[in-house]
C-alpha positions in Angstrom: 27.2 28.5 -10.9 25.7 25.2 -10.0 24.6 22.9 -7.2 26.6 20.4 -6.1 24.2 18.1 -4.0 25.0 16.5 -1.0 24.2 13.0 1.0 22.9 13.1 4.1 25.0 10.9 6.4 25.8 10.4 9.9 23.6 13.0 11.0 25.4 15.9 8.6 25.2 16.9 4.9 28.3 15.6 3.2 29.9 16.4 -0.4 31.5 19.6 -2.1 33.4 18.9 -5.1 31.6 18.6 -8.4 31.7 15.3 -9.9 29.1 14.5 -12.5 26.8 16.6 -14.1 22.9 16.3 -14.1 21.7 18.5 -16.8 18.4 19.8 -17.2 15.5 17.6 -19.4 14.2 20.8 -20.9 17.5 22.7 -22.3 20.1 20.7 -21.5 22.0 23.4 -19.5 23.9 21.5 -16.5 21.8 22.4 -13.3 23.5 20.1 -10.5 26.5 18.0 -10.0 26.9 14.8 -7.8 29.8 14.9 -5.3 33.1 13.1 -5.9 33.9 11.9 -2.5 33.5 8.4 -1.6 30.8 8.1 1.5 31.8 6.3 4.6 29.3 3.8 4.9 30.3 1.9 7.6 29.7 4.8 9.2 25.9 5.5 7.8 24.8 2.0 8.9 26.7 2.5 12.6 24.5 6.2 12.6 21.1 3.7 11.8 22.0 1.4 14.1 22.9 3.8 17.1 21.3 7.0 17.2 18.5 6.2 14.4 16.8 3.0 15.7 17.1 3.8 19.3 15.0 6.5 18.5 12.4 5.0 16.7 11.8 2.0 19.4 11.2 4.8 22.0 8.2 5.6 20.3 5.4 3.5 18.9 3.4 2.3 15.7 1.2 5.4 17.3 3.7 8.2 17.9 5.6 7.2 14.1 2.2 7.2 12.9 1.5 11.1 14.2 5.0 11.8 12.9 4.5 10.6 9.3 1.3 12.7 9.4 3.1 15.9 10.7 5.9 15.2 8.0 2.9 15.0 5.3 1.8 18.4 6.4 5.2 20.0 5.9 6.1 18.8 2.5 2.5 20.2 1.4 2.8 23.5 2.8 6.4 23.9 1.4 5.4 21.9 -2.0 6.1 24.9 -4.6 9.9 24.6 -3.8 10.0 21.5 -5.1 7.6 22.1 -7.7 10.0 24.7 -9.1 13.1 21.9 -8.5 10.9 19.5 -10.4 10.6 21.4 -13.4 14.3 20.5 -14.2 12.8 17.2 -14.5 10.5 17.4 -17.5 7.9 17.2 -15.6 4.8 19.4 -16.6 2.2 20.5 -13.5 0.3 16.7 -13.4 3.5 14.8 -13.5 4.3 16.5 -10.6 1.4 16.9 -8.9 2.0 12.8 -9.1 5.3 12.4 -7.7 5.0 15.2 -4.9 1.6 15.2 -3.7 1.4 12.0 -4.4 4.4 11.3 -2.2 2.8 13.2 0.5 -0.7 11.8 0.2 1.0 8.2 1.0 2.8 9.6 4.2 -0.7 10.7 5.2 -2.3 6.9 4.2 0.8 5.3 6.3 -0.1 7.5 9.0 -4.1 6.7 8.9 -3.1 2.8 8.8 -1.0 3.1 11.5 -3.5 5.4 13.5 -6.1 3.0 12.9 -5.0 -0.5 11.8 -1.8 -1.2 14.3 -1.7 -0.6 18.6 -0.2 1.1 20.9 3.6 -0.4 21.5 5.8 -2.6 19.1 4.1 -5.4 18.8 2.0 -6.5 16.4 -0.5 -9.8 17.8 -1.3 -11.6 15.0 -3.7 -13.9 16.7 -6.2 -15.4 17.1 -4.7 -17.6 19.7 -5.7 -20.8 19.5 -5.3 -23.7 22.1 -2.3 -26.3 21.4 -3.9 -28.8 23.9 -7.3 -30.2 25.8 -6.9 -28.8 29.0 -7.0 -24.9 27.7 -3.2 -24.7 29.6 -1.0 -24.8 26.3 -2.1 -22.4 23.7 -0.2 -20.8 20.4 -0.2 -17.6 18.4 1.9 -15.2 16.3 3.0 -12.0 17.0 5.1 -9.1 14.8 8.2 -7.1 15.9 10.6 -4.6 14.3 13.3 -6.3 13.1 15.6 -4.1 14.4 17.8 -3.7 11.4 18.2 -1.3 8.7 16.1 -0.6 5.1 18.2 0.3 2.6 16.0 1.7 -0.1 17.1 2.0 -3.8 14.7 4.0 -6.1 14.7 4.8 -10.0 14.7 8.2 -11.7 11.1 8.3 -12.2 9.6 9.5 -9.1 12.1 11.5 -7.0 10.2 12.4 -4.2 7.2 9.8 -4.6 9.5 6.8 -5.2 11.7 7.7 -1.6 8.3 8.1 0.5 6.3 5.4 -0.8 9.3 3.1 1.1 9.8 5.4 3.5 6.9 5.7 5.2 5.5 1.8 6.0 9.1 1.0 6.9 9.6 4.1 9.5 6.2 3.3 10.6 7.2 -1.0 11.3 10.6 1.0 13.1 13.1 0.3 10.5 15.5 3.2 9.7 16.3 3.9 6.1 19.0 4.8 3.9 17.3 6.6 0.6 19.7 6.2 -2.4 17.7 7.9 -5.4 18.7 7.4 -9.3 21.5 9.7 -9.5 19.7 11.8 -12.9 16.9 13.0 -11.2 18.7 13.1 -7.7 18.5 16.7 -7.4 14.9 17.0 -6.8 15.4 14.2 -4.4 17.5 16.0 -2.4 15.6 19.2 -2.6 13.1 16.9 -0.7 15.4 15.4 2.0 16.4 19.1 2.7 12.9 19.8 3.5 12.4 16.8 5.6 15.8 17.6 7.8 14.6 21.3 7.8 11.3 20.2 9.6 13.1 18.4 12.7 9.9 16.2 12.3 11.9 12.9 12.1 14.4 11.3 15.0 18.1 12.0 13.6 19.6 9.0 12.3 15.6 7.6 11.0 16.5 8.6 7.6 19.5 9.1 5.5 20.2 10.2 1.5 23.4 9.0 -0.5 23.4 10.9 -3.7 25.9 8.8 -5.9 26.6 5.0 -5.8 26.2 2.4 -3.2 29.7 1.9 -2.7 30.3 -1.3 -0.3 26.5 -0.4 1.5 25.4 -3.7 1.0 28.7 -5.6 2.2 27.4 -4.2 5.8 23.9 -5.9 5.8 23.5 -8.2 7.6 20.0 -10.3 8.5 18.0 -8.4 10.0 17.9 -5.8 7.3 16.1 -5.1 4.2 16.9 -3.8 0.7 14.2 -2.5 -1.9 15.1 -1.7 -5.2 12.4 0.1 -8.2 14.4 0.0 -12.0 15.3 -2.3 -14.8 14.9 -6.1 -14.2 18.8 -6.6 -15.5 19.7 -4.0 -12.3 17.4 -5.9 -10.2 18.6 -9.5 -10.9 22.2 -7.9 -10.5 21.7 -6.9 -6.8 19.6 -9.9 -6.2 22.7 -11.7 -6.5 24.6 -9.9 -4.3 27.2 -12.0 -2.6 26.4 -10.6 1.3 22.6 -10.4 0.8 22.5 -14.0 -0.3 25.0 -15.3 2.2 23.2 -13.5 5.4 19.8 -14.4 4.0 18.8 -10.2 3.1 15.3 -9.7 2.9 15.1 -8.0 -1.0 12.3 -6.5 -2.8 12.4 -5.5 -6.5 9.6 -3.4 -7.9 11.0 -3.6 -12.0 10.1 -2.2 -14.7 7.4 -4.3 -16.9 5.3 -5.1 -20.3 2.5 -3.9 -19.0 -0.8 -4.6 -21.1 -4.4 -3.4 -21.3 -6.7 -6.1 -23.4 -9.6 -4.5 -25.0 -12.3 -6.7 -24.6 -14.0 -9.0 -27.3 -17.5 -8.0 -26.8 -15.8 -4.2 -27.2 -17.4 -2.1 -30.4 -16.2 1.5 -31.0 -19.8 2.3 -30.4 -19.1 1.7 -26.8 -18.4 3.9 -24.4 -15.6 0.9 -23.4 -13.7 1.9 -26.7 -13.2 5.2 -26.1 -12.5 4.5 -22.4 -9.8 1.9 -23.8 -8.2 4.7 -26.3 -7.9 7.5 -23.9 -6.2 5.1 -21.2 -3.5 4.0 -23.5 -2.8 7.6 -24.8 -2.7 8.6 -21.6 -0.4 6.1 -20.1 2.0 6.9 -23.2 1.7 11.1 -22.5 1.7 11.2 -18.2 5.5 11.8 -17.0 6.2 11.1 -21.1 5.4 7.5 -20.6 7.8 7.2 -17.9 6.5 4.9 -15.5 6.8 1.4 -14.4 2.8 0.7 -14.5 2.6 2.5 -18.4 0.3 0.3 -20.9 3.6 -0.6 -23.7 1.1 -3.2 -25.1 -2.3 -2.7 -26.1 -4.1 -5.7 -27.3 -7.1 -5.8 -28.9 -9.4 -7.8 -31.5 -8.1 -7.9 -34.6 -10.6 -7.0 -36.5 -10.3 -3.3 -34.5 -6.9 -3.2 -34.5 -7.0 -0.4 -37.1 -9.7 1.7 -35.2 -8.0 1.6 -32.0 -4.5 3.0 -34.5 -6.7 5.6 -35.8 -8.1 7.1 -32.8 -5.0 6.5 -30.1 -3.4 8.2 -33.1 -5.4 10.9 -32.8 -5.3 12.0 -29.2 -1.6 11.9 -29.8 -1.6 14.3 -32.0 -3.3 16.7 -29.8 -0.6 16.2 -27.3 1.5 19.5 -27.6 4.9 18.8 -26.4 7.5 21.1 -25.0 8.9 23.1 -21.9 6.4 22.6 -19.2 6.5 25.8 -18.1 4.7 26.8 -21.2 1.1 26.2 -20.1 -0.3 24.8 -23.7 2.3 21.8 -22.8 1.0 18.4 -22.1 4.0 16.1 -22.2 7.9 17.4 -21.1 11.1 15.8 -22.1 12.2 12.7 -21.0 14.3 12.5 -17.7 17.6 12.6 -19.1 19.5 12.9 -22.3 20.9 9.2 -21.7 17.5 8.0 -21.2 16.5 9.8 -24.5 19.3 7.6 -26.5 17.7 4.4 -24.9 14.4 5.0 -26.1 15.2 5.9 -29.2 17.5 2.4 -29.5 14.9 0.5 -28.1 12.4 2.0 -31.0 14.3 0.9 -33.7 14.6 -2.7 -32.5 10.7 -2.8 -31.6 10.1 -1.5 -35.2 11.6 -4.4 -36.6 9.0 -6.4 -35.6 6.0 -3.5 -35.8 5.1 -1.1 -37.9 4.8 2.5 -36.8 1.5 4.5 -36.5 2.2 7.6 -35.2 5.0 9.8 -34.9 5.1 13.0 -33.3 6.6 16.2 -35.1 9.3 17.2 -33.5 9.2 20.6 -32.8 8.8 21.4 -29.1 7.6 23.9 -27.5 10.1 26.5 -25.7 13.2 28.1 -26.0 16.5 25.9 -25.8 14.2 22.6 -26.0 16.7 21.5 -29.1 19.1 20.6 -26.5 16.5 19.0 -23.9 15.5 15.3 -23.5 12.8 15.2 -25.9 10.8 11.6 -27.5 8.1 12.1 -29.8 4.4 10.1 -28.5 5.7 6.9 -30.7 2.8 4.6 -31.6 3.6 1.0 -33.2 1.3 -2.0 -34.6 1.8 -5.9 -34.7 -0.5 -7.5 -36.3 0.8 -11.3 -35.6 2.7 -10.9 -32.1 1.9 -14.4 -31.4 4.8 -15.0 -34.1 7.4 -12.1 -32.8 8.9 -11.8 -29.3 10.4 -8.7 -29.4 7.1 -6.7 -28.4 7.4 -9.1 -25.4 10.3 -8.8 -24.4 11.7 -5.4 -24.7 10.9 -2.4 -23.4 10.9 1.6 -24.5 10.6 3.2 -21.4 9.0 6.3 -22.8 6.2 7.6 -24.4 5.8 4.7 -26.6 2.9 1.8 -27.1 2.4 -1.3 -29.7 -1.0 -2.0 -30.6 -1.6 -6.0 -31.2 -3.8 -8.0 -32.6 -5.4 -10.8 -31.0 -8.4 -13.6 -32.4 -9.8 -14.8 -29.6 -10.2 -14.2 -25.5 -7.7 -17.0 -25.2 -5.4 -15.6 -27.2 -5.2 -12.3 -26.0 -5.0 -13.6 -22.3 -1.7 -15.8 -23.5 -0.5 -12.5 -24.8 -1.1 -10.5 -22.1 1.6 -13.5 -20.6 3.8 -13.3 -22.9 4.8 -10.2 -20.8 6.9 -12.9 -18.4 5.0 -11.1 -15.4 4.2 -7.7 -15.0 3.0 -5.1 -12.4 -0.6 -3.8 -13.9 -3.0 -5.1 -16.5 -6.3 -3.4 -17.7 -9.3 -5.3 -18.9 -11.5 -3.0 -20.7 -14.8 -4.9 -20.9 -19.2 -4.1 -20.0 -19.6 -8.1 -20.0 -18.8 -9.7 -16.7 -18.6 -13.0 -17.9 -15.2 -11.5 -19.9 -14.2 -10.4 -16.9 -15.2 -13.4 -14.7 -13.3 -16.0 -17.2 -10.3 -13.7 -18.0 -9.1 -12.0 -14.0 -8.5 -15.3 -13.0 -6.0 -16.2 -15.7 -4.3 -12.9 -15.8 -4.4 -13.1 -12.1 -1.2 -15.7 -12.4 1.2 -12.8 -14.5 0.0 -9.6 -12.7 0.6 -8.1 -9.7 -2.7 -5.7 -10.4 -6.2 -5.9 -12.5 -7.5 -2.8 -13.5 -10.9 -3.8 -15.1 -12.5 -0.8 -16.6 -15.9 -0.3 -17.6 -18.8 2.9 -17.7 -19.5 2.7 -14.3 -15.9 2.3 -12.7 -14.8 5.4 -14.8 -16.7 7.8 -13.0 -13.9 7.4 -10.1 -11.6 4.9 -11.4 -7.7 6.4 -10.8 -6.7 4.7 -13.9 -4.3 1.7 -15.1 -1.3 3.6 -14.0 -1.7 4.8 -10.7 -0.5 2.5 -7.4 -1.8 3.2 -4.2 -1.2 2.9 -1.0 -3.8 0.2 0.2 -3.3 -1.7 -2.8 -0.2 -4.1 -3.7 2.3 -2.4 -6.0 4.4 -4.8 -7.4 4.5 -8.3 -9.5 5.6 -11.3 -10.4 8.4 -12.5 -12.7 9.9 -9.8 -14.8 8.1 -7.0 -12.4 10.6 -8.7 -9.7 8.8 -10.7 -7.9 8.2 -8.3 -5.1 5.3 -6.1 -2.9 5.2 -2.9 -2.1 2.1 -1.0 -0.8 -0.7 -2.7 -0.2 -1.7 -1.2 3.4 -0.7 -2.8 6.5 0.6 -5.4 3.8 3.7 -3.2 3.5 4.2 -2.3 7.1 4.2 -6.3 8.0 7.0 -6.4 5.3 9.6 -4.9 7.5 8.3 -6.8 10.7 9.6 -10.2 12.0 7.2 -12.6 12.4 7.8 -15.3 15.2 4.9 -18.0 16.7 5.2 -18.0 20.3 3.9 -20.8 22.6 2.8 -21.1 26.1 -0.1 -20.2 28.8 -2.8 -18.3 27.9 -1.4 -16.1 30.6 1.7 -15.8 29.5 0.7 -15.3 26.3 -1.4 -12.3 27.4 1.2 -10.7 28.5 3.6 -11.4 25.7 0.9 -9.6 23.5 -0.4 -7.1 25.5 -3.6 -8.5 24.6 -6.0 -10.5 26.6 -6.6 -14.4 25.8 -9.1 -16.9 25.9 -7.7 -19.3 29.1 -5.8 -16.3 30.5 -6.3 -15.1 34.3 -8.6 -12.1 34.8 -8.5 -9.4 37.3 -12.3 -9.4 38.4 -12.4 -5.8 39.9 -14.6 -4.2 42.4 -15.4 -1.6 40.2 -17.3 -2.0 37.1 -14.6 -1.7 34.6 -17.0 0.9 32.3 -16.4 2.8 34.9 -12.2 3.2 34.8 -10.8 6.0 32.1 -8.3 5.0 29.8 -5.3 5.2 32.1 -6.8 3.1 34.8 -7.9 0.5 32.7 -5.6 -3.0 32.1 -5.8 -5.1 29.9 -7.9 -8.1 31.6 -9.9 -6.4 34.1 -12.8 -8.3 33.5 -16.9 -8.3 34.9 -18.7 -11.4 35.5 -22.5 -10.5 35.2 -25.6 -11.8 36.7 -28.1 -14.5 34.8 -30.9 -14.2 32.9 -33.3 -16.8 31.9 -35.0 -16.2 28.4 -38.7 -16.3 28.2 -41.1 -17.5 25.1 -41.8 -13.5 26.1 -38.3 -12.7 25.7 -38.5 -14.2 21.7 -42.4 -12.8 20.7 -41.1 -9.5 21.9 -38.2 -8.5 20.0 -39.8 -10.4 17.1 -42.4 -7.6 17.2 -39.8 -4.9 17.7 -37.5 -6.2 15.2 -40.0 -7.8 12.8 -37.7 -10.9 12.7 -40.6 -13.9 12.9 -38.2 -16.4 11.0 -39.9 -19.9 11.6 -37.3 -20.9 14.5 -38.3 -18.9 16.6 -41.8 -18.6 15.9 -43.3 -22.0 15.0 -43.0 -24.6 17.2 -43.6 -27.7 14.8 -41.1 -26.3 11.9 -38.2 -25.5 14.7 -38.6 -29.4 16.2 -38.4 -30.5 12.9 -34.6 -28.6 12.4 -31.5 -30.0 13.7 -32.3 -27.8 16.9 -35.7 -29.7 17.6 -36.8 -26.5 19.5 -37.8 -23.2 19.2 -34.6 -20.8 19.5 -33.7 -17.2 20.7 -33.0 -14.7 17.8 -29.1 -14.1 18.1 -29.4 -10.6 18.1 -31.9 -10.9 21.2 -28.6 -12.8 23.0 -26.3 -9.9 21.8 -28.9 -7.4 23.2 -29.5 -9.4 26.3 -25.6 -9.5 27.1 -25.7 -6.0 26.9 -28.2 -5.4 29.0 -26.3 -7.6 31.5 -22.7 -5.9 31.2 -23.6 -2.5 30.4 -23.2 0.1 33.4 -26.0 2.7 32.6 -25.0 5.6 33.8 -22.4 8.2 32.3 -18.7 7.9 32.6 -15.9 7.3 30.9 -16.9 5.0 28.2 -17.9 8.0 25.5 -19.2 5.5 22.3 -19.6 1.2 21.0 -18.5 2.3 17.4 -18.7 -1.8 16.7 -18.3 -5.6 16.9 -16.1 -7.5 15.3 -15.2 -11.6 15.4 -19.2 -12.2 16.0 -20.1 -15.6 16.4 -23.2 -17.9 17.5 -22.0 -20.6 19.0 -24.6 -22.6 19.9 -28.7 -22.1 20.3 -30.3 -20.5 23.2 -33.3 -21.9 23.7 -36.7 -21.0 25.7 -35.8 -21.7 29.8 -32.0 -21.5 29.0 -30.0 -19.1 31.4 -27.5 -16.5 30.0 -24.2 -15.3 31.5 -21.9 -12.7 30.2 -17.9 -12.1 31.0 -16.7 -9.0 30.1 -12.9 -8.5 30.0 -10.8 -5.4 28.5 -8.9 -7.5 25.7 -6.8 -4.5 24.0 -5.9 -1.1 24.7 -4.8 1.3 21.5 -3.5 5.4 22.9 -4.3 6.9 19.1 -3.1 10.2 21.2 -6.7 12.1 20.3 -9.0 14.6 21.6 -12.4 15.4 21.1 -13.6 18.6 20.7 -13.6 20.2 24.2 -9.8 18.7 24.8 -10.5 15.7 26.5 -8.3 12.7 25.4 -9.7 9.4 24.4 -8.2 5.8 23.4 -9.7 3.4 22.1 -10.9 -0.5 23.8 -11.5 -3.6 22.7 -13.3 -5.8 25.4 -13.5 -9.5 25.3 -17.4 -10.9 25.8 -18.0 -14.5 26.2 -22.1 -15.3 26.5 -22.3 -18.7 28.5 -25.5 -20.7 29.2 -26.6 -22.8 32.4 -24.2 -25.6 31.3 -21.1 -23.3 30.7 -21.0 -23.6 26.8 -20.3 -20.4 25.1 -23.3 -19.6 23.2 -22.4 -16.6 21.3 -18.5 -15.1 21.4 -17.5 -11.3 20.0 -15.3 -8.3 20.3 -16.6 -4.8 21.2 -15.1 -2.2 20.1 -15.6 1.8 22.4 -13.9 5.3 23.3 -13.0 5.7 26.3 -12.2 8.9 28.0 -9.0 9.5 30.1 -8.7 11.2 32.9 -7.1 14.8 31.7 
């Protein structure tokens, strides 16, 4: 008996009668059926807006941050169910080792970013602030909200798990609830995972939801302040573009498509060079990892003409190493293809490309394993175009499968309008050890590519290869590849924020932000504000030090502790010669002497200075100039941590202004400390 899957919806798991069949990739036994009945959406967007967003604006960027993290944890230790679901898939060990621990690993980079990168509350301060007038009374800024809508996210067949919790986790993070619908052939291991995540009570109810089967009228009930993504074809993706309702209420969409992605091989590339055999064992491997099935897989390889044939000849070769068959057999390298329709596509889309190319390498086809003459299977299909400047159909259409064409190119220029010809795509390799190559060519490809890859001898030693997105780098591109981000770091996160400039006082712009201002009033307390924990800390408490006048002393001596005797501040003819006309105090003797006038010595809660940031010298201090420091708590970010003996800690970002005798600021910089709370 089979599985009929279920949607998750309204807080319950809906669906019982048997409606299509999913059948296995390996054998082609039927291992799962959609449900036939019709979803009521109206009620999955009211369950969103009601129970699921409420829940996620009681916490913040912090507390969704520790719950993607927890999430990350669960999935891993409960990884072999799906592992065994996944099988179904085609997928051998690596493949998915790709989608699910690859899904994981980005809940765990969503929950660093939003640990480290975004504060404590909802909103995002996107400052500086900067002052709209001459008086210091009218200032501007921009900050970042949640939008308070809904993310409806709609994924391909190719990553099940991966593909639903690479948009899941920066849009849960920025407080957007989602609606998952996966591609309805590999939906079954997509559910397998959304069982897990409902099993772990990890997430607030109504945070995220799974429709297994079509969209129905979903995106007639979207309205502005929600967002759709959408991974697949580019004909799918132009279809929901135009969506009637997403174009009338002005819908947010993002399409990640499917593209002609290319790796150029570069001119000054011989296959004596390490570089050639780098080149080869990328494109073989793009074509053989999840049977070629990915959105960022090399289908065009383009390389000097006059090696066209050598690069044939050994790509060929790997290929024919590549054992194919029933994962579960260990001496397999490459499964099936996802699903028997997707095995009649690939094979059409051969036969066209052949028209144009002649064919390489074919792959025997007898797979590995018992019953795999009824599974999914695509031989490692290798093609050659030796004039593709005079074709278009290597361009323009797509296997999606274990299949590459080789083409020839005569010059850098050449292969670099090539590598357009593509119409935009979402990851392009340049394999090249001359960095004059790479300095002419990045730039040009730049225009067409959402990603450069540039490989050499010395990024291969790490390099995670043409094919692989991640999380703190854009995934996505222009044109064809839809026009569209995803990833990218805090990038993504900002994605499903709403971005607003906001005008006013400094004051009132420091409490708008939660962050202290330039201009703004300070609380000058009677206690040395190093010496509040966390909890008793507010933003714009603030210390207004003594003076200090700086010596000639002052400068010989930390010139002969820091062995700084640069010629303004040592040699009195050269410095009146400069646009300062005088000797001047090292900068770093300022910072130092700031700190010696803010800093309360003795221990309490300030634990570490782990750093400066926005450093700047304003102006020159000179010899007989007097220094003044204001200290002020600028930000204040609860990462909910302890250190090693249980005591919590946050983190604060404190404001110093250096003044001299006239009241000019002289140098200007954030500091950056642990502080210790109270329990």
């Amino acid at each position: 008996m089979t599985q009929t899957l279920q949607s998750y919806i309204g807080g319950h798991w809906q669906g019982t009668q048997a409606a299509s069949a999913l059948r296995s990739a390996v054998n082609g036994k039927t291992i799962a059926h959609t449900h036939a009945e019709s979803l009521d959406f109206g009620e999955a967007i009211e369950h969103a807006r009601r129970k699921g967003l409420p829940a996620l604006m009681a916490m913040d960027f912090q507390e969704r941050a520790q719950r993607l993290k927890a999430l990350a944890k669960y999935l891993m230790e409960h990884k072999e169910q799906l592992y065994a679901v996944s099988a179904h898939t085609g997928a051998t060990k690596v493949d998915s080792w790709i989608d699910i621990d690859g899904g994981a690993g980005t809940l765990f980079a969503y929950a660093s970013i939003g640990s480290n990168e975004l504060p404590s509350g909802n909103l995002v301060h996107e400052g500086p602030a900067f002052a709209l007038g001459k008086k210091g009374g009218f200032s501007g800024t921009h900050v970042l909200v949640p939008r308070g809508g809904v993310a409806v996210h709609i994924n391909a067949f190719n990553f099940p798990v991966w593909g639903l919790l690479e948009k899941f986790a920066p849009s849960f993070l920025a407080g957007m609830p989602c609606i998952g619908k996966p591609a309805s052939a590999t939906s079954y291991l997509t559910e397998a995972a959304m069982r897990l995540i409902v099993q772990s009570g990890i997430l607030p109810e109504g945070s995220l939801q799974l429709v297994i089967g079509g969209t129905g009228d979903l995106l007639d009930r979207l309205n502005g302040a929600d967002v759709v993504t959408f991974t697949g074809s580019a004909d799918t993706a132009s279809r929901l573009r135009a969506h009637p309702n997403l174009i009338a209420n002005s819908v947010p969409f993002n399409a990640e498509a499917d593209s002609l992605n290319c790796a150029i091989l570069g001119p000054d590339v011989t296959p004596d060079d390490e570089e050639f055999s780098l080149f080869v064992k990328e494109v073989a491997r793009e074509m053989t990892v999840k049977a070629g099935q990915k959105c960022t897989a090399i289908r065009r390889a383009i390389v000097p003409a006059k090696h066209l044939d050598a690069v044939c000849e050994q790509v060929a070769a790997r290929l024919a190493k590549t054992t194919v068959g029933d994962p579960a057999d260990e001496r397999v390298r490459m499964g099936p293809l996802a699903s028997h329709a997707q095995q009649a596509d690939v094979a059409e889309r051969i036969a066209l490309l052949r028209q144009d190319a002649e064919l390489v390498y074919a792959g025997k086809e007898d797979w590995i394993g018992e019953g795999t003459a009824q599974g999914a299977f695509c031989a490692p299909t290798l093609l050659a175009c030796r004039k593709p400047m005079d074709v278009d159909s290597v361009h323009t259409i797509e296997a999606f499968g274990p299949v590459s064409t080789v083409m020839a190119y005569e010059d850098l220029g050449q292969a670099l309008a090539l590598a357009a010809r593509g119409q935009g795509s979402l990851v392009a390799t340049l394999v090249t050890r001359d960095s004059t190559v790479a300095a002419q060519a990045i730039p040009a490809m730049a225009a067409w590519h959402g990603r450069l890859h540039i490989l050499d001898r010395e990024s291969a030693v790490e390099s995670t290869g043409h094919g692989s997105p991640l999380p703190t780098l854009k995934h996505g591109g222009p044109g064809r590849a839809g026009g569209g981000e995803e990833l990218g770091g805090l990038r993504a996160v900002k994605h499903y924020l709403q971005r607003a400039a906001v005008q006013g006082s400094p004051t009132m712009l420091a409490a708008v932000t939660g962050e202290h201002v330039r201009g703004a009033k300070v609380n000058n307390t009677v206690v040395h504000p190093f010496r509040s924990y966390f909890e008793d800390l507010q933003v714009g408490d603030s210390l207004l030090t003594h003076r200090r006048t700086v010596g000639e002393a002052d400068i010989v001596a930390f010139g002969g502790i820091s062995g700084d005797y640069f010629y303004m501040h040592f040699d009195e003819v050269a410095a009146k010669e400069s646009p300062f006309g005088k000797r001047i105090a090292h900068g770093y003797f300022v910072l130092s002497a700031a700190a010696g006038l803010f800093v309360s010595p003795a221990p309490g809660p300030v634990l570490a200075n782990y750093g400066l940031d926005t450093l700047r010298f304003v102006k020159p201090v000179g010899i007989g100039d007097t220094i003044q420091a204001r200290l002020t708590a600028k930000r204040k970010i609860d990462r909910n941590k302890v250190d090693a003996k249980g005591v919590g800690q946050g983190v604060v970002a404190w404001d110093v202004e250096v003044t001299n005798q006239d009241g000019d600021v002289v140098a200007s910089y954030d500091i950056l400390t642990l502080v210790a709370k109270r329990s």
